[in-house]
N, C-alpha and C positions, 0 to 999 in steps of 0.2 A: 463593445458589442454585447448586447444583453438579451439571453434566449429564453423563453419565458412560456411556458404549459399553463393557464389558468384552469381550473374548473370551478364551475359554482354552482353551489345546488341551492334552490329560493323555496320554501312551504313557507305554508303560512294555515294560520285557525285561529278562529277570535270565535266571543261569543257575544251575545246582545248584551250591553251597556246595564246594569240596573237602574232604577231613579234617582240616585245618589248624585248624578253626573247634571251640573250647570251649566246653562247655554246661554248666549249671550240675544238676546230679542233687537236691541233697539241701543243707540247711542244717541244724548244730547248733548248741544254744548251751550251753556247760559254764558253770555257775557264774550262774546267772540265777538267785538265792534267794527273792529278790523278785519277781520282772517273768515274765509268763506269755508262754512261745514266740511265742503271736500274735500277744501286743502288740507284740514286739519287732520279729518278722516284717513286721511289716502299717506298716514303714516305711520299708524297704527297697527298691533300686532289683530286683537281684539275689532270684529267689526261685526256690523247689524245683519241677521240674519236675512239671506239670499236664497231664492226659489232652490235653488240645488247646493248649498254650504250654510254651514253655521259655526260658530269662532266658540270652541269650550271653554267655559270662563274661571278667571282662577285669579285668587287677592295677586300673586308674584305678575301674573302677566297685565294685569290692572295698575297697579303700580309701577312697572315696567314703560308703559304707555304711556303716566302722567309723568315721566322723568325725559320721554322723548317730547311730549307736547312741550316742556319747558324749553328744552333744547331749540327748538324746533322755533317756540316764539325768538328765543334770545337771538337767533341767528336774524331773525328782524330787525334786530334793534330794541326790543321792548325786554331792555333788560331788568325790568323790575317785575314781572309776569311771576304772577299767584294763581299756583291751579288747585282745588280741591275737588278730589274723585270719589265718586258714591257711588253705590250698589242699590237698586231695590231688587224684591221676589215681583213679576207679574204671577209668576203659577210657582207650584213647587221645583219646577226645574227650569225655568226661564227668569234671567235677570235684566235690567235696564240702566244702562251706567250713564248717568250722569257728571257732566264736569264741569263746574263753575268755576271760572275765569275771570279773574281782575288784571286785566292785562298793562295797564299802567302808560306810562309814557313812553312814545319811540321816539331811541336816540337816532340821531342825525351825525353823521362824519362830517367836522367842519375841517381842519385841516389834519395832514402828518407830516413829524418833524424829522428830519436823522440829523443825528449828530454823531462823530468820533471815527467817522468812515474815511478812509483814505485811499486802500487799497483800491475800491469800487466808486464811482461817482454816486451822485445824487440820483443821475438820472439812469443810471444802472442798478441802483435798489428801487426805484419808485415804481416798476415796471409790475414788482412784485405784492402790489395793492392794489393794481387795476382791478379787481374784482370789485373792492370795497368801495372804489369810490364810484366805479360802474352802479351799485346798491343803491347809496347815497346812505343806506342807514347805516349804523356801525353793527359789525358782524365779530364778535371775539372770537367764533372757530373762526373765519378766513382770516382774521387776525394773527392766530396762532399758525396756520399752515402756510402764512407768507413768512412768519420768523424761519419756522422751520426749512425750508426754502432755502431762502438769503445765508441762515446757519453753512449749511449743507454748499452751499457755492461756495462760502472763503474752506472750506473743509477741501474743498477738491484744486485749492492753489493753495494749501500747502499751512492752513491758519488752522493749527490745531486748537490753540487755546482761543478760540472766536466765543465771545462772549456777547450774547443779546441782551438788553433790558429793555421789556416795554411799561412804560405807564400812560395810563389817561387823565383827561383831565375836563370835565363836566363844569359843562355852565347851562343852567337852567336847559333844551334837550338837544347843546350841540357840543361833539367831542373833539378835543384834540387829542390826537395820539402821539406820544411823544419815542421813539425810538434809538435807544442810547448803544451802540455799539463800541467793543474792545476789541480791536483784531489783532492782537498780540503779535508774533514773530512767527517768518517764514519757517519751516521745515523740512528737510530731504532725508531720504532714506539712508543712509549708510551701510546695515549688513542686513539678512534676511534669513533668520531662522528658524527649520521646518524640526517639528518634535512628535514622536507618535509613529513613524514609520520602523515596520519589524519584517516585514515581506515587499511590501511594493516598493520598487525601486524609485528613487528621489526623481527622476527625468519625468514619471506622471505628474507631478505638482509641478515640475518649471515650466513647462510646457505651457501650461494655464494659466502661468502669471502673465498679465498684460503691464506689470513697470518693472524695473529694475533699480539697483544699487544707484547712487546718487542722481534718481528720479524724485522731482519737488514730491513729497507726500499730496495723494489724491484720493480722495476716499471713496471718491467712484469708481477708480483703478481697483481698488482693496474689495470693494464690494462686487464686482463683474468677475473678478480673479475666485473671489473662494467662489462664487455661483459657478463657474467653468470646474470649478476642483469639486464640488460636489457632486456636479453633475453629470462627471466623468465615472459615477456608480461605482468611484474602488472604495470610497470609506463612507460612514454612517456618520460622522459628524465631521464639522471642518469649524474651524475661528481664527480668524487672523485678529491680530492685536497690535497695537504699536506700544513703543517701549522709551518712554524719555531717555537719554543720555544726560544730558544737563542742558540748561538754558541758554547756557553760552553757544554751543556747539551749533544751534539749531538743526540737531541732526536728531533721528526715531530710528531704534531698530525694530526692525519687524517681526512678529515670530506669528508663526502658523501653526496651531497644534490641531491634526486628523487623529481619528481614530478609523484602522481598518477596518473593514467588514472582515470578519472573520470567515475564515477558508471553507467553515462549511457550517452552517447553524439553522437553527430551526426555532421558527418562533410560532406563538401561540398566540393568540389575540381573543377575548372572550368578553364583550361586552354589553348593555342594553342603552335604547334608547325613543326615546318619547315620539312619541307621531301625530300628528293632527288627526282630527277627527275625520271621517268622510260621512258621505252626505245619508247613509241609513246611522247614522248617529253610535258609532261604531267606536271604542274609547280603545286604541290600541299602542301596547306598549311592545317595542323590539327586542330580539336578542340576535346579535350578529356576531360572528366567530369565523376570523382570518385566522388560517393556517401557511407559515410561508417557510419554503426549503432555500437556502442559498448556497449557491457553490460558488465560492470567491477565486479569483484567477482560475478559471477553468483553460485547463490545457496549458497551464504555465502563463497566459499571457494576462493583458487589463480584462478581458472578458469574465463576465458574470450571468453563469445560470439559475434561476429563478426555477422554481417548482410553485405555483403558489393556488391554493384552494380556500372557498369562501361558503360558508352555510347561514346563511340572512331569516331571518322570521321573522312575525308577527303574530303576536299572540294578546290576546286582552287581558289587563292588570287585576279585572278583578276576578280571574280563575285564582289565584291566588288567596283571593278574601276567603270569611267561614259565616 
C-alpha cells in the first residue's frame, strides 16, 4: 500500500533567442539509389524547416543522424554504406545539411546454418529468423536480436553456460549465416540466499519468488521474481545472482541481495535539461527539482508513505551569457 501527497509547482520565463542560434532550412540527400527521401528522412533527429517548427541544428545532433542513417541502411543489407554529412550557411542563421551516400551493394540472405544444438531442434530455433528471411536481405540487428532470443530460451531450461557463435560468410551479394551453438549443462537451484535485510521480515521476498529449491534454473523465473520484489516498494534496489557450486553438481545457488528503503529519508533531486525549440524560435534550457519524503513501513506494516513535491522550469540558456 503506498500513500502518496504530490505537489507540483511549473513557472517558467525564457527570453528571445539572440542570432547566435542555427536552424536547420532544408535537408538533401545525394546518392540514395535505393531508399526514398522520406524513408530516410522520417528517421532523423534534425528535419527541414515546417510552417509551424524548425529542428536547432548542432555538429552533435548532425552527427548523431549520419550514425542512424548508417544503421538504418545496414539494416537493408547494404552493408558497406558510406555517408558523408555537410553543412552550408543559406543566411547567418539558417543552415542546409547535405548527405552524400555511396550506398554500395545489398546483401541478400541465401541460407542459415545451426550446428551443435541438441537440446532444441532445427525447427524450434529456425522460427527465430523468420524476420530475416521474411526481408530476404541480410539484417545484422535482427541477426543479433534473434541470438539474443534463442540465448535467453536455453537460459530459462536451465543452460547457464549457452554459448552462441555467429559468423557469415559472403559470396559475391549472397550470405550464409552460419550459427554455432554450445549449450553446455543443465542446472537446478539448490539453496537460496537473501542478504541486505535489517527490518523487513524475510516472508516479503518469499512471497515474490515464483521458483523454488531444486527448480531447473529459469531466468525468466529470476527476472519476474525480483520485478515482484521490487515492486512490492520495500527496498530501493533488488539483484539476484546465481552462484556456480561446481560443474559436476550441476546445481547454482542463488543469492538475492536488497537494499531497504530506509524508514524515513528525504531526498533532493536538482537538475537541468535541454528542450527543443518551439515555433517563436525560442532556445530553452530546464531546471527541474524533485523533492521526495519517505516513510518506510509506515504503521509497522509493508506500507510506504510518500510525501513528494516537484518545481519544473524553463528558462533560456542565454540569460546566463554577458
Amino acid at each position: 500500500i503506498i500513500i502518496k501527497f504530490i505537489l507540483i509547482l511549473v513557472f517558467s520565463f525564457t527570453t528571445i533567442k539572440g542570432t547566435d542560434l542555427k536552424q536547420v532550412s532544408n535537408i538533401i540527400f545525394i546518392g540514395n539509389n535505393n531508399i526514398r527521401h522520406k524513408e530516410l528522412l522520417v528517421n532523423l533527429s534534425l528535419q527541414p524547416a515546417k510552417f509551424f517548427s524548425r529542428s536547432n541544428f548542432s555538429n552533435k545532433k548532425l552527427n548523431r543522424d549520419k550514425i542512424i542513417l548508417e544503421a538504418f541502411y545496414k539494416s537493408k543489407g547494404f552493408l558497406e554504406i558510406e555517408i558523408l554529412a555537410e553543412f552550408e550557411y543559406i543566411n547567418k542563421n539558417d543552415v542546409t545539411i547535405k548527405y552524400y551516400i555511396n550506398e554500395g551493394k545489398q546483401f541478400l540472405i541465401k541460407d542459415i546454418t545451426i550446428s551443435g544444438n541438441k537440446f532444441f531442434n532445427n525447427q524450434q530455433l529456425n522460427k527465430y529468423f523468420t524476420s530475416i528471411w521474411h526481408n530476404n536481405y541480410y539484417d545484422p540487428g535482427n541477426m543479433r536480436k534473434a541470438i539474443k532470443e534463442i540465448k535467453y530460451l536455453y537460459l530459462s531450461k536451465g543452460k547457464i553456460n549457452i554459448s552462441i557463435m555467429d559468423e557469415i560468410i559472403i559470396d559475391g551479394t549472397d550470405v550464409t549465416a552460419r550459427i554455432n551453438i554450445y549449450e553446455g549443462s543443465t542446472y537446478y537451484i539448490r539453496n537460496i540466499k537473501i542478504n541486505g535485510l535489517i527490518d523487513i521480515d524475510i516472508k516479503y521476498i518469499m512471497r515474490e519468488l515464483t521458483f523454488n529449491k531444486d527448480d531447473l534454473y529459469n531466468i525468466s523465473e529470476i527476472n519476474k521474481s525480483k520485478n515482484r520484489i521490487f515492486n512490492s516498494r520495500l527496498f530501493s534496489s533488488v539483484d539476484i545472482k546465481h552462484k556456480m557450486i561446481n560443474d559436476n553438481n550441476k546445481y547454482v545457488d542463488i543469492e538475492i541481495n536488497v537494499r531497504e528503503y530506509k524508514s524515513s529519508s528525504l531526498e533532493l533531486n536538482i537538475g537541468f535539461k535541454e528542450l527543443e525549440p518551439d515555433q517563436q524560435n525560442v532556445s530553452l534550457t530546464g531546471i527541474d527539482t524533485d523533492i521526495r519524503w519517505i516513510l518506510g513501513n509506515f504503521m509497522n506494516t509493508s506500507s510506504t508513505l510518500e510525501i513528494e513535491g516537484r518545481i519544473a522550469s524553463e528558462i533560456n540558456s542565454d540569460i546566463f551569457k554577458y
